[in-house]
N, CA, C and O of each residue as an XYZ file, in Angstrom:
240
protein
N      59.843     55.378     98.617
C      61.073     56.112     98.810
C      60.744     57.578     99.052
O      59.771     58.071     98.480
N      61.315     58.120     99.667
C      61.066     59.578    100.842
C      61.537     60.611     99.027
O      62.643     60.650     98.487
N      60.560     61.109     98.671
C      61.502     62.620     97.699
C      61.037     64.274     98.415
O      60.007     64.644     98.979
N      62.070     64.847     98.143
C      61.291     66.097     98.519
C      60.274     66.326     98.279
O      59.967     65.658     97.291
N      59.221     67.110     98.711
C      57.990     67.561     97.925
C      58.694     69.568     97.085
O      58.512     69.816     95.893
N      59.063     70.106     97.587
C      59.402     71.238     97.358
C      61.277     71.443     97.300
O      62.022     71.029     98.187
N      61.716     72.143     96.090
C      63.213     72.661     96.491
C      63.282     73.281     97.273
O      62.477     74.186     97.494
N      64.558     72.932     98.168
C      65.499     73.713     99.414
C      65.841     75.080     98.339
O      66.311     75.113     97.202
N      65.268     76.384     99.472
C      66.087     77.294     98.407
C      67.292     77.622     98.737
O      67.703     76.917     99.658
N      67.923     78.280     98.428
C      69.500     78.701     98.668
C      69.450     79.227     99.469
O      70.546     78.998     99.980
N      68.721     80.170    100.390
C      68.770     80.422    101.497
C      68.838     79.710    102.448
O      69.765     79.825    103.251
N      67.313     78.281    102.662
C      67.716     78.045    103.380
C      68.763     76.870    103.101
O      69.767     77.194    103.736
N      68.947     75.937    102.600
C      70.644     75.724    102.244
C      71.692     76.388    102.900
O      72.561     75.754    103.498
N      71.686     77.274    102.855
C      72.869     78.326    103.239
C      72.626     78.379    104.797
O      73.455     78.927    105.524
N      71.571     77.849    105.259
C      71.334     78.649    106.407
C      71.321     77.508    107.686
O      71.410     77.616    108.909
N      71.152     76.293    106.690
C      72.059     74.813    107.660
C      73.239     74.728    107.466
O      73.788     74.039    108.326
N      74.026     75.199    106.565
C      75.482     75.385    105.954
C      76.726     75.964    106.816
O      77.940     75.764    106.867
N      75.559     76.975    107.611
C      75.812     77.741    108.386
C      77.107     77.408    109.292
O      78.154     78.019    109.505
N      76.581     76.169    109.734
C      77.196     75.857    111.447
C      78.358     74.524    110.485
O      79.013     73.630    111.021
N      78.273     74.807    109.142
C      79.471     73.659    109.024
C      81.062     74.463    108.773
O      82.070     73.931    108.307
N      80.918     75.759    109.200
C      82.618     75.856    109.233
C      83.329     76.141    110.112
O      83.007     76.646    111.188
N      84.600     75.781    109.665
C      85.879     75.560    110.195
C      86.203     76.529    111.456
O      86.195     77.733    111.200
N      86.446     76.195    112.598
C      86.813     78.148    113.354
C      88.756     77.577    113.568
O      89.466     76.609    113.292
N      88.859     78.871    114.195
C      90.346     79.042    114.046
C      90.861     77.659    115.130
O      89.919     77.068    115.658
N      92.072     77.220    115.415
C      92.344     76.538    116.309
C      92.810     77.370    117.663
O      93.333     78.484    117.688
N      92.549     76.709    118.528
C      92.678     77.585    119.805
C      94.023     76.864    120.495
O      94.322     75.673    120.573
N      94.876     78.345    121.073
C      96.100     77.726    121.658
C      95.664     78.155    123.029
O      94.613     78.717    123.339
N      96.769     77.750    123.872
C      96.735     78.090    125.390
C      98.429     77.912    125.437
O      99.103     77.122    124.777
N      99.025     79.204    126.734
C     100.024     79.541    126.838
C     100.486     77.856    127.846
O      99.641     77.323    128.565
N     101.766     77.336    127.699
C     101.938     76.422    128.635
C     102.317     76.752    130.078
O     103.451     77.177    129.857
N     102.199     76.832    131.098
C     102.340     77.199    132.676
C     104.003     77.258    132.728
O     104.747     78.195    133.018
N     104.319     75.752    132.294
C     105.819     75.436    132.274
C     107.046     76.312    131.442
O     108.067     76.892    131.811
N     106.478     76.117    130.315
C     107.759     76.759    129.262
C     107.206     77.719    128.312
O     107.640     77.864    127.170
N     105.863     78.621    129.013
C     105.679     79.713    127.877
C     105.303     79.257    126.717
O     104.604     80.158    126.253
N     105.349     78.316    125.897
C     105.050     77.808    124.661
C     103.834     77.591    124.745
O     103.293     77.345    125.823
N     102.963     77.670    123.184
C     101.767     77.734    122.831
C     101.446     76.412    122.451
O     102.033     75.851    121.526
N     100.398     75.792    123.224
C     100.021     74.246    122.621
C      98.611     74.182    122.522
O      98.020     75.257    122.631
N      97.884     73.063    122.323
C      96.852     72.751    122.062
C      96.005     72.508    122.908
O      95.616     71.348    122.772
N      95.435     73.111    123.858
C      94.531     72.616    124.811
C      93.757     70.977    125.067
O      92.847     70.732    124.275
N      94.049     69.987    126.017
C      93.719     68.951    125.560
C      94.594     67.805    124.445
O      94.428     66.693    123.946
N      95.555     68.869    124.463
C      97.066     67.662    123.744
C      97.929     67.260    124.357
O      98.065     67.909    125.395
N      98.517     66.597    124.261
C      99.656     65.769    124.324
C     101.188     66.812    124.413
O     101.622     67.154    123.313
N     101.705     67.130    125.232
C     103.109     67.649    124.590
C     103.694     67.275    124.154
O     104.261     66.667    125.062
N     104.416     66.940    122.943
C     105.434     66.247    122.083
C     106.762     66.177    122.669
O     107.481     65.185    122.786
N     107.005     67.513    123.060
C     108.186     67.657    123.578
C     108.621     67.414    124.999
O     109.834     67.413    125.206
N     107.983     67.255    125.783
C     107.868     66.858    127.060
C     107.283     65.765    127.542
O     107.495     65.166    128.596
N     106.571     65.567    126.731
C     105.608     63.906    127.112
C     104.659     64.383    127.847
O     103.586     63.869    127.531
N     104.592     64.942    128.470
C     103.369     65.258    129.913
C     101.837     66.153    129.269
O     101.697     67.224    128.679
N     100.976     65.202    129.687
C      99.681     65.776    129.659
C      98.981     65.741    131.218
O      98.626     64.786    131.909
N      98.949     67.062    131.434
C      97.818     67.242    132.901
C      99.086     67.002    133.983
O      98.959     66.538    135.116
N     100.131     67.363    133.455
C     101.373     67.248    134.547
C     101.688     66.250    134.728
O     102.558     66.172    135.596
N     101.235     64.900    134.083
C     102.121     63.503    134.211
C     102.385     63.242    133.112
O     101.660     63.558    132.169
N     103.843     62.398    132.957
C     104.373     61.813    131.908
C     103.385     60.678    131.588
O     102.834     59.892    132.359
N     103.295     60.808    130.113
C     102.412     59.893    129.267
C     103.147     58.882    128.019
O     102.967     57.737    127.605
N     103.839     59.741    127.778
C     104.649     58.936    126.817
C     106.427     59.675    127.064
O     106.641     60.679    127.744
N     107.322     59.006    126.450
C     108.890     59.461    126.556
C     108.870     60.123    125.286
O     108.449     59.708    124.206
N     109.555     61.564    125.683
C     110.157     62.937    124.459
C     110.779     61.994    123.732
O     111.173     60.831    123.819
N     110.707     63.317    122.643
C     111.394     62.833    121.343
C     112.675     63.192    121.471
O     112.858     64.118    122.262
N     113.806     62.664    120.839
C     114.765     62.916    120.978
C     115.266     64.011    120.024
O     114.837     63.849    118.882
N     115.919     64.895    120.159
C     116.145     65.937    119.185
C     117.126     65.416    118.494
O     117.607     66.034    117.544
């Protein structure tokens, strides 16, 4: 069975740790209605992704 030979120190720990956080979410303005969505989503409110209907709006 594989054991370390030496402890990870906290540095480097910290320093693969590095690349595990979170970044902000990124919006993009919509062309159509000014509203801020998710790049690569779905519109909820419109149905249309990439300018074709994908699924039918929700009904308010």
């Amino acid at each position: 069975m594989a054991v370390p030979k030496r402890k990870v120190s906290p540095s480097r720990r910290n320093m693969r740790r590095s690349h595990d956080a979170l970044g902000a979410n990124s919006y993009v303005e919509d062309k159509e209605t000014g509203e801020l969505k998710r790049p690569h989503h779905v519109d909820l409110k419109t149905g249309l992704y990439k300018g074709r209907q994908v699924i039918t709006p929700k009904a308010d």
